[in-house]
N, C-alpha and C positions, 0 to 999 in steps of 0.2 A: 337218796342214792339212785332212785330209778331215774331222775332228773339227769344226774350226772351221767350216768350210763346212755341215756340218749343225746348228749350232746355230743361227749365221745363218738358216739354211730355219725352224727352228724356230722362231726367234721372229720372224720375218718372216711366215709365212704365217698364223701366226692374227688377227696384225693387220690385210691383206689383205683375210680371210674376214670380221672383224665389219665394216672398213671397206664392206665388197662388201654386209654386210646394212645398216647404219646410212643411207647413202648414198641410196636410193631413201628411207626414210623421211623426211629432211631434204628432198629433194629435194621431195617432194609436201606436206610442211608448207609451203613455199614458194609453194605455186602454189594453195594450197586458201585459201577466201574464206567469210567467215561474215557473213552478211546480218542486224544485227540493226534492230529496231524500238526508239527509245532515245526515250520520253517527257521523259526527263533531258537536261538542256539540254549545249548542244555544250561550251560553257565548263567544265563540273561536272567532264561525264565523259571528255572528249576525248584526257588528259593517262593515265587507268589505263589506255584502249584502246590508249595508244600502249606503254605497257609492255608489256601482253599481244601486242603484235605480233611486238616486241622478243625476248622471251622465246620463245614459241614459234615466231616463223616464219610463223604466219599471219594472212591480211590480213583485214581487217574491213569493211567497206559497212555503216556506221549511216546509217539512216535517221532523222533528228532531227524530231520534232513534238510536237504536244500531247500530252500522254499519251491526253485522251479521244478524241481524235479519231484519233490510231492504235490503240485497241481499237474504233474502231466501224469500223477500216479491216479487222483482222484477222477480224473477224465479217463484213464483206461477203464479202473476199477468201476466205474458207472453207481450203481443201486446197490451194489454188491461190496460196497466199501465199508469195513468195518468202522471208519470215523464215523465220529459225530460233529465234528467240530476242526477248522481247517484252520490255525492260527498262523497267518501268514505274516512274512517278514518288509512284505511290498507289496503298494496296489497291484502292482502288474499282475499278480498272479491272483489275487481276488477276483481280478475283470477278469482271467481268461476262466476261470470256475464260474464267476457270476452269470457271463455270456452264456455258457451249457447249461442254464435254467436249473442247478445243482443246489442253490441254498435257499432254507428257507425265509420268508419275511418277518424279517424282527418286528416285534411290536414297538408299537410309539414310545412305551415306555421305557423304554432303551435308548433308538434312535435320538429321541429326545435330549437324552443326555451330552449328546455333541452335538458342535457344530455342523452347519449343514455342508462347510467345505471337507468335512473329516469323518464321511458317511457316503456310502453309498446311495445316488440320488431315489433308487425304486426300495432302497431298506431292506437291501438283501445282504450288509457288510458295514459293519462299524471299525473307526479306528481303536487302536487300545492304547498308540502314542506316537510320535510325530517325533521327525528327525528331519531336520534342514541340510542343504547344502548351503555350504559359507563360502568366502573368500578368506582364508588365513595367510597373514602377512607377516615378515618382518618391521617389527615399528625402530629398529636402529636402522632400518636400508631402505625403508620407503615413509613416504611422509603422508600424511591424513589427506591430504586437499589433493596429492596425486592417483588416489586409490583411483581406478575407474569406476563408472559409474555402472556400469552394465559387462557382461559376460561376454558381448560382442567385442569390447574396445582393449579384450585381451590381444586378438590381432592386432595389434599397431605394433609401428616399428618398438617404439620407448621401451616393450615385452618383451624384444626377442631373446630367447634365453633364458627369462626368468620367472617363468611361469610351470610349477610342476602341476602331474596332473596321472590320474592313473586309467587307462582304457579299457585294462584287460578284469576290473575290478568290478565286480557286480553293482555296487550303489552309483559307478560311475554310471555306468551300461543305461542304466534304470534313470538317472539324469537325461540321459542323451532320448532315450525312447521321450520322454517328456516333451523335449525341445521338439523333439517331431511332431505329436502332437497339434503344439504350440503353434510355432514358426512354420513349418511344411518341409518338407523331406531336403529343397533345392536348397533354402536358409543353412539348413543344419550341418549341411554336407559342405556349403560354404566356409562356415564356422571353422570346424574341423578341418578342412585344406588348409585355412589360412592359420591356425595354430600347429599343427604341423611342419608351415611354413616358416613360421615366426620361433619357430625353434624349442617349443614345449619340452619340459622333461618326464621321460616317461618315468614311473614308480609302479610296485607292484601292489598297493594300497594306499587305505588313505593315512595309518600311522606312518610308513616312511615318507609322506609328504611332511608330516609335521615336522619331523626329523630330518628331513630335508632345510626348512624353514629354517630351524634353529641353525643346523651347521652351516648354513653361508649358500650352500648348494643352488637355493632359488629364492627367489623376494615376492612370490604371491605362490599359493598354492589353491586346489580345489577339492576340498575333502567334506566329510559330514560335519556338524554339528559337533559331535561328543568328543571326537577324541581329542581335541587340545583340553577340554575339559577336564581327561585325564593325567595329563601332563602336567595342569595346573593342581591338579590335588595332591599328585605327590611332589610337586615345586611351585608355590604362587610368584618366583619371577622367574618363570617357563621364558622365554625369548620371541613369545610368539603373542599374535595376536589376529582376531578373527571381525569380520563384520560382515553385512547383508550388502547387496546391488542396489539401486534403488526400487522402488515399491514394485509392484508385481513382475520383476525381471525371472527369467527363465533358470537365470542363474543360482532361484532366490528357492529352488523349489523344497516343496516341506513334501515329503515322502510318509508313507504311515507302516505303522506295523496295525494288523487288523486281524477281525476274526468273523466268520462266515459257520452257520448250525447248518448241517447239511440237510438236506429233504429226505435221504432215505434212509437216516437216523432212527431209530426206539424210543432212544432215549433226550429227545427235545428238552422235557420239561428240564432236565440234567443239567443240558447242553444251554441254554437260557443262565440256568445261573451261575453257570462257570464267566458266562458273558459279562452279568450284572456284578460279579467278581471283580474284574479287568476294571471296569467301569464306577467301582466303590474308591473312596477317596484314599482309604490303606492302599490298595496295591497302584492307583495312581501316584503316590507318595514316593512309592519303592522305585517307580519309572524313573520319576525327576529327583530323587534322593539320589538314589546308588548304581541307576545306570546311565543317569544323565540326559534324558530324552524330554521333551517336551511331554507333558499333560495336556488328555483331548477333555478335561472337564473345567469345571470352575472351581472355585473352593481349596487349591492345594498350594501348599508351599513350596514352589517350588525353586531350584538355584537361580539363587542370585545374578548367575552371570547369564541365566537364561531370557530372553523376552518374553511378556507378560503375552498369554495365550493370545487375548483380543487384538497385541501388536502384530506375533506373528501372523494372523491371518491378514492382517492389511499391507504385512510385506510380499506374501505368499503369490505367486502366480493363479488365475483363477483359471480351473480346467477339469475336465472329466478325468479323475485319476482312477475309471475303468478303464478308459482308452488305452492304459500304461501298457498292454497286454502283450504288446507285439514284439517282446525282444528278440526273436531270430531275424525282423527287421533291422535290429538296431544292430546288430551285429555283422551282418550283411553288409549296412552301409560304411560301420568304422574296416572292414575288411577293403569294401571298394575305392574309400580315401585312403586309403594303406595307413589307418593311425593303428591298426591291429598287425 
């Protein structure tokens, strides 16, 4: 009997003891709150935040806006910012936070997990997923062998008219800051006269470019990535069809949605694994499952109709997508070609 009575103590008290440790940690996952700043719209990302709360315990306060106009908040705000965490919707506005020496240095362990085009080169900003700009065409009004090759040879006469295209649209905007980049201010400003010239139609995004596409309205358009995607899931013979420039054309550019732990944060260690979240193979899944974006990792399923990460990077143009930073440039110069 005394035998049995000491086993019982045995295997009872260490249970006890880790319960006695475990318990206060549980306990303050519970009550601890991460403030982030989320350029990404409520709809996008609202659905992985609620996993991540699920999973660990702790509550989230996103703050949903512009992307540009919460980096020009976190730059007012300085030290004094209650984020901890700036999930932006485009490099541009990671470079313009980056450059104010604002976030802190992710560990390798992180970094590591993407690509080095889809990273911040000093490891102060990771992608969480990637979104190309395409060429989407009519394949009843244009044939394969006449696609052009390049983003430049939209200007020829064979275009005039039939090329939509949207200026006053932020992913456009964030295209063209690229191009500048890239090519240099006097290229780009070329570019733009001469599609102007050549009779572009203007749209107010890049869904009514699809729609466009479809009704007869234009026979190439310039939009992201995902939305014909959409169109094909609620109709797989949508009337459209989309493809790349050739290999690193400017035309070809992959944009990212990213996230940046700020320096005058509390709550880092938090901030770190809401990171390593984005970066787990679940909510990379949700990216290319149900929003149709590109995955910046390896290992994920992702749509069919997507290219395989390793391709997109070798279609990709290669460029500091810190540099993206300067859109009241970009604006400036579609205002001085009058494409605005």
């Amino acid at each position: 009997m005394l035998k049995s009575r000491f086993s019982l103590f045995n295997y009872v008290l260490p249970v006890l003891l880790v319960f006695t440790l475990i318990a206060p940690v549980v306990a303050s996952n519970h009550g601890e709150t991460l403030t982030i700043y989320s350029g990404r719209s409520k709809s996008l990302v609202e659905p992985i935040i609620k996993q991540f709360q699920e999973a660990t315990g702790i509550q989230v306060k996103a703050n949903y806006g512009g992307t540009t106009q919460l980096a020009a908040a976190l730059l007012t705000e300085g030290d004094k910012s209650p984020a901890a965490l700036f999930w932006a919707q485009d490099a541009g506005a990671l470079g313009a936070v980056s450059k104010k020496e604002m976030f802190e240095k992710l560990p390798e362990s992180i970094l590591t997990k993407v690509p080095s085009g889809f990273r911040d080169a000093d490891g102060f900003w990771v992608a969480t997923s990637g979104r190309a700009r395409v060429l989407g065409y009519s394949p009843e009004r244009v044939k394969m062998e006449e696609l052009p090759h390049s983003i430049f040879d939209l200007t020829q006469p064979m275009w005039k008219g039939r090329v939509g295209w949207a200026p006053t649209n932020g992913s456009f905007q964030a295209f063209v800051t690229a191009m500048r980049v890239q090519v240099g201010e006097e290229k780009t400003a070329e570019w733009l006269r001469g599609m102007k010239a050549n009779g572009a139609k203007k749209y107010t995004g890049n869904t009514p470019i699809i729609e466009a596409l479809a009704a007869g309205e234009v026979d190439v358009g310039l939009p992201n990535h995902y939305y014909l995607l959409r169109f094909k899931k609620a109709d797989s013979d949508f009337p459209v069809e989309q493809t790349f420039f050739k290999a690193n054309d400017p035309g070809n550019l992959v944009n990212i949605a990213g996230v940046g732990v700020l320096k005058s944060t509390e709550n880092k260690e938090t901030a770190l694994k809401f990171v390593e979240f984005l970066l787990s193979t679940k909510a990379q899944q949700y990216f290319t499952s149900d929003v149709f974006e590109y995955p910046v990792i390896e290992g994920v399923t992702q749509n069919e109709n997507l290219l395989p990460l390793s391709e997109l990077i070798q279609v990709a143009p290669v460029f500091n997508l810190n540099d993206m930073d300067d859109l009241d440039g970009t604006v400036k110069l579609l205002q001085k070609t009058e494409v605005l």
